[in-house]
N, CA, C and O atoms as CSV, one atom per row, in Angstrom:
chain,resi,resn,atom,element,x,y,z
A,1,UNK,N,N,-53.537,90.692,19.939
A,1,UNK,CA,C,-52.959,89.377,19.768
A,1,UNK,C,C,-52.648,88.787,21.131
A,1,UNK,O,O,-52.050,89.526,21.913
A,2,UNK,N,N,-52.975,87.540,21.536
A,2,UNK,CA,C,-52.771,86.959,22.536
A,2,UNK,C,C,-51.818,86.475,22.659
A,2,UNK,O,O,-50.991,86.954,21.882
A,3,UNK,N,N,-51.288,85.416,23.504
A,3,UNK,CA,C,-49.590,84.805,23.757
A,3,UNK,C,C,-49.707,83.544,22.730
A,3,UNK,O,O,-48.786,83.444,21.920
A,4,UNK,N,N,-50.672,82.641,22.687
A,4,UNK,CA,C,-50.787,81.782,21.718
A,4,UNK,C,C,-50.583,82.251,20.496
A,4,UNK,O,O,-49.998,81.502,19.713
A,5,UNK,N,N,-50.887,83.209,20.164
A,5,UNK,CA,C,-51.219,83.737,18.428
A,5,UNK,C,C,-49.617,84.110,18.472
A,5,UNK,O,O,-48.999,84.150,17.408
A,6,UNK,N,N,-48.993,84.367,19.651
A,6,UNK,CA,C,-47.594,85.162,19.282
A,6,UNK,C,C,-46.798,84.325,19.009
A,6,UNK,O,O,-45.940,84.543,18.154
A,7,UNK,N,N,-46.889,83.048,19.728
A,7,UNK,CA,C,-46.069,81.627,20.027
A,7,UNK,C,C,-46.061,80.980,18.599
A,7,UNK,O,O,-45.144,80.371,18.048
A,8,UNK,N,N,-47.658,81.348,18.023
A,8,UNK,CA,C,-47.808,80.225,16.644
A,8,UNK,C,C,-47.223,80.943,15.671
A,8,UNK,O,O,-46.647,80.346,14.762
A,9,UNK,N,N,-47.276,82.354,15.700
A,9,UNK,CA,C,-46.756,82.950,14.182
A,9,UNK,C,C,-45.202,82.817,14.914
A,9,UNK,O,O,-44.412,82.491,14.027
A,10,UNK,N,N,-44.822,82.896,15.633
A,10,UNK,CA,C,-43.401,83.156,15.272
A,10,UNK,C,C,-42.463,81.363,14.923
A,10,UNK,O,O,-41.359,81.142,14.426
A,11,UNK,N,N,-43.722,80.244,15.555
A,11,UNK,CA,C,-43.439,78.856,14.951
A,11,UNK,C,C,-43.344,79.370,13.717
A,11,UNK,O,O,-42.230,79.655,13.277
A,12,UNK,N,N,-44.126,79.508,13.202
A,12,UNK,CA,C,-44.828,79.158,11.733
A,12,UNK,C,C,-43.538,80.320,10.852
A,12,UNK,O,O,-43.292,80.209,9.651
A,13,UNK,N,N,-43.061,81.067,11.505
A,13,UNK,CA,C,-42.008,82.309,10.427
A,13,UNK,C,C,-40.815,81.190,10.872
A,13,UNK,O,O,-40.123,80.915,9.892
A,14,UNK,N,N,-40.373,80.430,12.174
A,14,UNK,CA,C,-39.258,79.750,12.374
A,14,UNK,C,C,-38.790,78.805,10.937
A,14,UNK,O,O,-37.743,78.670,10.303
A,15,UNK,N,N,-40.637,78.083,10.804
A,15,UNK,CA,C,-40.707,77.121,10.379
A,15,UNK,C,C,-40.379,77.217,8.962
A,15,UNK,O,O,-39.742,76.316,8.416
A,16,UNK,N,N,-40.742,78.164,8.387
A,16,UNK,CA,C,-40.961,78.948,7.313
A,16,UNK,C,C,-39.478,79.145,6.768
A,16,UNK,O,O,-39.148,78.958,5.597
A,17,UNK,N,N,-38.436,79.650,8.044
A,17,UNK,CA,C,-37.177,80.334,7.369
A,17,UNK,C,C,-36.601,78.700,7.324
A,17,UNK,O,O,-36.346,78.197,6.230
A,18,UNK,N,N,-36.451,78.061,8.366
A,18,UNK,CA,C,-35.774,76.587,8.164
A,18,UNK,C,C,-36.076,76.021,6.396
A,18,UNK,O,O,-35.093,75.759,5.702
A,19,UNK,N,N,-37.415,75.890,5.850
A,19,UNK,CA,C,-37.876,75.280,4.788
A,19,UNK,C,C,-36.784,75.912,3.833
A,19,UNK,O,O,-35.866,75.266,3.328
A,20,UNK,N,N,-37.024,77.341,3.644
A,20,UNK,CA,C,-36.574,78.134,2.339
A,20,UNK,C,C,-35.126,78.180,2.895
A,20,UNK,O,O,-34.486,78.426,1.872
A,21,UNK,N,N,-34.312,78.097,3.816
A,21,UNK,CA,C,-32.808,77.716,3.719
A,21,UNK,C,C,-32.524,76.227,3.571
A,21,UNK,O,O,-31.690,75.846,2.749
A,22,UNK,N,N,-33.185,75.383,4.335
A,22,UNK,CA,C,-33.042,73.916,3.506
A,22,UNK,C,C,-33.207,73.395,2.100
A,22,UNK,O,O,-32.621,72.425,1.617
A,23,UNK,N,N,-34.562,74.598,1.202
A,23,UNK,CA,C,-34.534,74.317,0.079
A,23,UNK,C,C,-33.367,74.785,-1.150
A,23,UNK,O,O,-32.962,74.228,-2.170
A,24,UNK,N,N,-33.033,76.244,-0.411
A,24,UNK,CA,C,-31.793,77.005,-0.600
A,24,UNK,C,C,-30.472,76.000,-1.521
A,24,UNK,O,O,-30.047,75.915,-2.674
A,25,UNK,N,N,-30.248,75.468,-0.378
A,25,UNK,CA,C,-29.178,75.043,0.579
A,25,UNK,C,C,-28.850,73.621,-0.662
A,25,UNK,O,O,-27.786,73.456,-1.258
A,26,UNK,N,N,-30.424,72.519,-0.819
A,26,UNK,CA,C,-30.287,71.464,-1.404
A,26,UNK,C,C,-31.778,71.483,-2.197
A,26,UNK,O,O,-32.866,71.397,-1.627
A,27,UNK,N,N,-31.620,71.581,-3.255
A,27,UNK,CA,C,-33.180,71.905,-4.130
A,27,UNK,C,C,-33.766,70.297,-4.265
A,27,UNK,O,O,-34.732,70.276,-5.029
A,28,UNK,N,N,-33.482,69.187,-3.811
A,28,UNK,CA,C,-33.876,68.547,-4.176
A,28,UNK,C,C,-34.549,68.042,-2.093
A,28,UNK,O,O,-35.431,67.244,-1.774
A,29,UNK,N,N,-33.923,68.657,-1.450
A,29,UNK,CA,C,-35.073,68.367,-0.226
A,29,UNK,C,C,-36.913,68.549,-0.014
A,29,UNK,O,O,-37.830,68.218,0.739
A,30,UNK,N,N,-36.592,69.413,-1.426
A,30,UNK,CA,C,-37.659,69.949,-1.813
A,30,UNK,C,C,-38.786,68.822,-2.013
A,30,UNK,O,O,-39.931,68.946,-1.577
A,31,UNK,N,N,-38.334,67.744,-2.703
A,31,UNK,CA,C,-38.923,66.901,-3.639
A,31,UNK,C,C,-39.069,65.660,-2.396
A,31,UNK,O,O,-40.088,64.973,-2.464
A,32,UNK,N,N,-37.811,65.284,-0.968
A,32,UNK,CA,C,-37.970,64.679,-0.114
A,32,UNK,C,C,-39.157,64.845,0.596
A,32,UNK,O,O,-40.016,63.976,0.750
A,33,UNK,N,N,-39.196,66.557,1.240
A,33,UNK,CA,C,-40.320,67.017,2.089
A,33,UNK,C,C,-41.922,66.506,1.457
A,33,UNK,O,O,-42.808,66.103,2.210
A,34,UNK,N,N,-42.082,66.611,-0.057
A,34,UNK,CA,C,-43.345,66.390,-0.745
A,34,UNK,C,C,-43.742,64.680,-0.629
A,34,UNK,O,O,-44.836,64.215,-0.310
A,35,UNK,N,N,-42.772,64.095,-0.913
A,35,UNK,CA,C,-42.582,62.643,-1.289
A,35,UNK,C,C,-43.223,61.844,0.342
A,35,UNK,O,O,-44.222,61.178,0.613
A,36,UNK,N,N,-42.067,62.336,1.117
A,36,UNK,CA,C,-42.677,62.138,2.693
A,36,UNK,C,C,-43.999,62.407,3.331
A,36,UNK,O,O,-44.535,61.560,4.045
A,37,UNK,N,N,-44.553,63.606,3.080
A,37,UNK,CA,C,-45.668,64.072,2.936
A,37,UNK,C,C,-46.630,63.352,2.482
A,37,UNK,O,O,-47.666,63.047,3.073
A,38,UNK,N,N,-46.308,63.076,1.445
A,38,UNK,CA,C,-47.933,62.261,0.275
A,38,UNK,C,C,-47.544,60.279,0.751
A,38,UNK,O,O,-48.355,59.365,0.598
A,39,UNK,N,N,-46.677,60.192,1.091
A,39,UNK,CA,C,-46.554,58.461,1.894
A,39,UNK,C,C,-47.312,58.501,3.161
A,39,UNK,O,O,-48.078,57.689,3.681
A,40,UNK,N,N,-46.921,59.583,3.488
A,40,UNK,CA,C,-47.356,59.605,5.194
A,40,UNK,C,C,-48.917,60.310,5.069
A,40,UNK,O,O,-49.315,60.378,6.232
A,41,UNK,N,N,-49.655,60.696,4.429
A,41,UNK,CA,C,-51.274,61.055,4.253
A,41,UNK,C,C,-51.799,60.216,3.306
A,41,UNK,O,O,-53.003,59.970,3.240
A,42,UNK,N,N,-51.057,59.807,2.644
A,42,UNK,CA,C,-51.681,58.521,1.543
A,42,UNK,C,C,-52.100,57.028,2.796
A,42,UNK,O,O,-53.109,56.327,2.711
A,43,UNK,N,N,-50.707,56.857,4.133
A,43,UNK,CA,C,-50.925,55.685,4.936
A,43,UNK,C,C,-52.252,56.133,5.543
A,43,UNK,O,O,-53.227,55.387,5.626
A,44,UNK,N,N,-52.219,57.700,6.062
A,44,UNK,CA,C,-53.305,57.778,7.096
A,44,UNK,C,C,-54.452,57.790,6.550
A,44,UNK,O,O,-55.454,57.603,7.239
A,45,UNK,N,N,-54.526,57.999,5.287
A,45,UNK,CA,C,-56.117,58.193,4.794
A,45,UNK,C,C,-56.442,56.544,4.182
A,45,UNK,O,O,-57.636,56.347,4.411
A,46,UNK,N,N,-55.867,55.375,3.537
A,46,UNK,CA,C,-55.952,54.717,3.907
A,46,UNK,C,C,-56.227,53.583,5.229
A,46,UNK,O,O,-57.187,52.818,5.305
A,47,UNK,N,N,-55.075,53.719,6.250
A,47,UNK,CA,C,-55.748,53.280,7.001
A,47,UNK,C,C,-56.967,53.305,7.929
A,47,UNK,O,O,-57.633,52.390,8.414
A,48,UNK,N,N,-57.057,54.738,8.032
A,48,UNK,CA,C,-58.332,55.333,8.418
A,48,UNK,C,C,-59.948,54.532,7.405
A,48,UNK,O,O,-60.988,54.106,7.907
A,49,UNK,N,N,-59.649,54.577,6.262
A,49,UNK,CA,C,-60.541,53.878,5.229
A,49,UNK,C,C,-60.699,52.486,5.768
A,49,UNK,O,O,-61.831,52.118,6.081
A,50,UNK,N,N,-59.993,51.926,5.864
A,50,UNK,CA,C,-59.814,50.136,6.047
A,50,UNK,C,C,-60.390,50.077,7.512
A,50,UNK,O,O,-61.146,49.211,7.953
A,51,UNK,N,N,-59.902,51.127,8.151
A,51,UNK,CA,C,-60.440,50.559,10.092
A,51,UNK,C,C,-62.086,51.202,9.282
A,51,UNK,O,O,-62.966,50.342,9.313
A,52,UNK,N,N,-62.477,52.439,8.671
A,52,UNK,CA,C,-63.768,52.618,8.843
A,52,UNK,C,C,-64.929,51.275,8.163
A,52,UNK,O,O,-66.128,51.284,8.440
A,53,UNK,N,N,-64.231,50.115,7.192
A,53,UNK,CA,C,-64.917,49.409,6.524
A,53,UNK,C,C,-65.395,48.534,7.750
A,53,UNK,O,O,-66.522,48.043,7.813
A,54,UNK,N,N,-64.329,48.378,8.808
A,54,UNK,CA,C,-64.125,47.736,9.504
A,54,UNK,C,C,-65.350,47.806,10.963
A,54,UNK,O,O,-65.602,47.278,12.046
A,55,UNK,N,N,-65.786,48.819,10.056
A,55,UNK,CA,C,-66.782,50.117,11.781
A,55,UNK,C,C,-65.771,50.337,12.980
A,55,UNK,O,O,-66.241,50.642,14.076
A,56,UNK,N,N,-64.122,50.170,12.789
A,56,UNK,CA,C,-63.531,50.606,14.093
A,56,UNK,C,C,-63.397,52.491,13.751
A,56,UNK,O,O,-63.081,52.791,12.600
A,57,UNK,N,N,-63.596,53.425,14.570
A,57,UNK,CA,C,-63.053,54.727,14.604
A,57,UNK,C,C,-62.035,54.621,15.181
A,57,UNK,O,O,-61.921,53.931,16.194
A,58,UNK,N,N,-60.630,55.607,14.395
A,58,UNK,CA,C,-59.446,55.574,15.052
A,58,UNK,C,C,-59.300,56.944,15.478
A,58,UNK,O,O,-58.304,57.213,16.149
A,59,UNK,N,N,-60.275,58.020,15.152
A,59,UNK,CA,C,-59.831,59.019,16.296
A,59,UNK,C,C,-59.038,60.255,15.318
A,59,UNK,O,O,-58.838,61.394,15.741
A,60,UNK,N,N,-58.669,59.812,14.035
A,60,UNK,CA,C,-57.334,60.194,14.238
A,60,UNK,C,C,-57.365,60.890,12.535
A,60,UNK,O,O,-57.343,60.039,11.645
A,61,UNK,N,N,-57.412,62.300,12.111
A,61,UNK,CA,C,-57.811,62.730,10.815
A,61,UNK,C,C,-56.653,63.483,10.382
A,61,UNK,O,O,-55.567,63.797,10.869
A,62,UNK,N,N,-57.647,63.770,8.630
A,62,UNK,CA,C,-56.173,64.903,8.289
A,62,UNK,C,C,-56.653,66.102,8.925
A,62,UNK,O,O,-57.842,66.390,9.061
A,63,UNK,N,N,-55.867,66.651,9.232
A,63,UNK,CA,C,-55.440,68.177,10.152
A,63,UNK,C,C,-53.980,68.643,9.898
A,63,UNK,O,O,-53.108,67.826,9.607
A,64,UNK,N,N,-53.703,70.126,10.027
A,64,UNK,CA,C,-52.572,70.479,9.653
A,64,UNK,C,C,-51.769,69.765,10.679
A,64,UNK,O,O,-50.992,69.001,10.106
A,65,UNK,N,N,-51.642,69.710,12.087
A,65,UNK,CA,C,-50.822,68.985,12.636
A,65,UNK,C,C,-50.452,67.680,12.278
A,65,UNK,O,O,-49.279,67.347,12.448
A,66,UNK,N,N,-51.238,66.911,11.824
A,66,UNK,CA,C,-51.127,65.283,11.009
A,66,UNK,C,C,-50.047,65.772,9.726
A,66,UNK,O,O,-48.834,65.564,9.674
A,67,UNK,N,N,-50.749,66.351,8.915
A,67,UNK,CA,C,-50.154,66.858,7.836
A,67,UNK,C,C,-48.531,67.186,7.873
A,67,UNK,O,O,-47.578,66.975,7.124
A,68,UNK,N,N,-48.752,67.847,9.215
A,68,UNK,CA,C,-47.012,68.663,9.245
A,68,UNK,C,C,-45.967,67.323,9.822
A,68,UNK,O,O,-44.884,67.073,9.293
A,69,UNK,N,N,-46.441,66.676,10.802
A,69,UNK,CA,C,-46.356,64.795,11.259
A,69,UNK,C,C,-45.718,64.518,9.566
A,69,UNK,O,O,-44.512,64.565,9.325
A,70,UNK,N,N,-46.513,64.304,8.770
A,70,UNK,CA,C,-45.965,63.618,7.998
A,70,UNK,C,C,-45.427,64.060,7.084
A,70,UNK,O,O,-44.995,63.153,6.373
A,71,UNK,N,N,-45.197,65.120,6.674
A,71,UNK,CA,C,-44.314,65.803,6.080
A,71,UNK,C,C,-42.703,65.744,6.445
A,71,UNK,O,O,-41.799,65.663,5.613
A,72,UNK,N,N,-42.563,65.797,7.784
A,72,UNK,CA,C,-41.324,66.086,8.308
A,72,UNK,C,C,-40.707,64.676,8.723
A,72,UNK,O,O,-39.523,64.503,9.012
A,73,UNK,N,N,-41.536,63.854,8.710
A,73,UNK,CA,C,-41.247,62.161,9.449
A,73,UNK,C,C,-41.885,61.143,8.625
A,73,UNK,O,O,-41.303,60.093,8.352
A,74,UNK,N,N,-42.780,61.351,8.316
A,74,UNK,CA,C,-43.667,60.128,7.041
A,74,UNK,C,C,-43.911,59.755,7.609
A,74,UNK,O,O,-44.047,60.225,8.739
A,75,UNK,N,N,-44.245,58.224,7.154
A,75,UNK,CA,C,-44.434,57.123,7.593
A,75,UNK,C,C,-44.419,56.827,9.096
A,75,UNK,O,O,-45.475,56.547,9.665
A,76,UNK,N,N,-43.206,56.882,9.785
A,76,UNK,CA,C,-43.173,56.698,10.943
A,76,UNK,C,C,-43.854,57.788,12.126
A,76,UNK,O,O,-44.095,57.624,13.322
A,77,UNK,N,N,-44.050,59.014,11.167
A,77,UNK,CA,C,-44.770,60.025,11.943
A,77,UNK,C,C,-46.041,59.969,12.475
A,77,UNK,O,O,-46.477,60.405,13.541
A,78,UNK,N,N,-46.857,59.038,11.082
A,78,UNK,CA,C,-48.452,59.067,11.473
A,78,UNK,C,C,-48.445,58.071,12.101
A,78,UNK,O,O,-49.567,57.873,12.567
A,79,UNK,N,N,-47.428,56.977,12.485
A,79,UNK,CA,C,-47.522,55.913,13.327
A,79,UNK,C,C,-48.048,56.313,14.691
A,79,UNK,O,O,-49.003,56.138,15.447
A,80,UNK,N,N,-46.807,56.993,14.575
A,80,UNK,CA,C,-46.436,58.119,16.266
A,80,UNK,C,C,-47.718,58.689,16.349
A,80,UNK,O,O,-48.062,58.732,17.531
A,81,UNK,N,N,-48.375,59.040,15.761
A,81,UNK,CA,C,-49.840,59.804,16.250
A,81,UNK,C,C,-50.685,59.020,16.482
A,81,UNK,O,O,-51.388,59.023,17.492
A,82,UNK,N,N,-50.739,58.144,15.466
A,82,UNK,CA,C,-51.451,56.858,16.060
A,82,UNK,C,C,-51.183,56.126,17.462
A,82,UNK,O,O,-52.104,55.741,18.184
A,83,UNK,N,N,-50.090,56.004,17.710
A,83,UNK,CA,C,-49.407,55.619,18.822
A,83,UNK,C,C,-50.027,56.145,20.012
A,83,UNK,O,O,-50.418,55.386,20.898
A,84,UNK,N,N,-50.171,57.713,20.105
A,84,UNK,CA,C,-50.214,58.938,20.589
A,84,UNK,C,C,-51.498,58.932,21.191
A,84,UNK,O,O,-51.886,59.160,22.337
A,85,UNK,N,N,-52.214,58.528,19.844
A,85,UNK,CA,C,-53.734,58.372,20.121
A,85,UNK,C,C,-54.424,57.160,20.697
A,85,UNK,O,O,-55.621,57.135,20.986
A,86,UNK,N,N,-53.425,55.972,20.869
A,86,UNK,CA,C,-54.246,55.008,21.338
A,86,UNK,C,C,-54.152,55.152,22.869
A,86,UNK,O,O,-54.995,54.678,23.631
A,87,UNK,N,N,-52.514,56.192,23.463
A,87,UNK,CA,C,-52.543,56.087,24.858
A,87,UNK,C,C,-53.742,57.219,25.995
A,87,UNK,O,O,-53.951,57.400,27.194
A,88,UNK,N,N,-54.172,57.652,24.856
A,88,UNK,CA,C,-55.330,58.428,25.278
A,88,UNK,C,C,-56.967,57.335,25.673
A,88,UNK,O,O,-57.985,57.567,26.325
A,89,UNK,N,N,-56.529,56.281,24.970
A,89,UNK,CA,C,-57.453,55.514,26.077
A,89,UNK,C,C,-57.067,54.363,26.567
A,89,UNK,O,O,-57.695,53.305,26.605
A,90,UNK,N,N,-55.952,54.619,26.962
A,90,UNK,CA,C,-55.694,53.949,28.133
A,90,UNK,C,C,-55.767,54.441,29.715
A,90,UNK,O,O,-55.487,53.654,30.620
C-alpha cells in the first residue's frame, strides 16, 4: 500500500464514522444528506445536458468527487466546481 491508498482509506473510514454518528445522533440527516445529493446531481446532469444542446463542453461530470460535492453542499457545491473549473482556463 502506498501513502495515497493510506491517506484515502483512512478519509473514507473518517468519513464513514462521521455519517453513521450523524445518522446515529439525528435519523432524519439521513434523508437531508440524500435530498442534497439528488438536487445537487439532478443540477449537474442537467446543466451539463442544456450546455451540451448548446455544443458548449463544461468539463465537468458525475464522478465520486462531484457526487460527494453534492451530497455534503448541494446546490451550491456543484456551483463551486463549476466555479473551480472555469478558473482552470483562465
Amino acid at each position: 500500500m502506498n501513502q495515497n491508498q493510506i491517506i484515502l482509506l483512512l478519509s473514507a473510514a473518517a468519513l464513514l464514522l462521521y455519517l453513521f454518528y450523524t445518522i446515529k445522533k439525528r435519523p432524519a440527516a439521513l434523508l437531508a444528506f440524500v435530498g442534497r445529493g439528488a438536487a445537487g446531481l439532478s443540477y449537474l446532469y442537467l446543466f451539463n445536458y442544456f450546455c451540451a444542446v448548446r455544443g458548449v463542453s463544461t468539463g465537468l461530470g458525475m464522478n465520486l468527487i462531484t457526487a460527494g460535492l453534492a451530497v455534503f453542499l448541494g446546490i451550491p457545491g456543484v456551483l463551486l466546481a463549476f466555479g473551480v473549473n472555469l478558473l482552470r482556463f483562465l
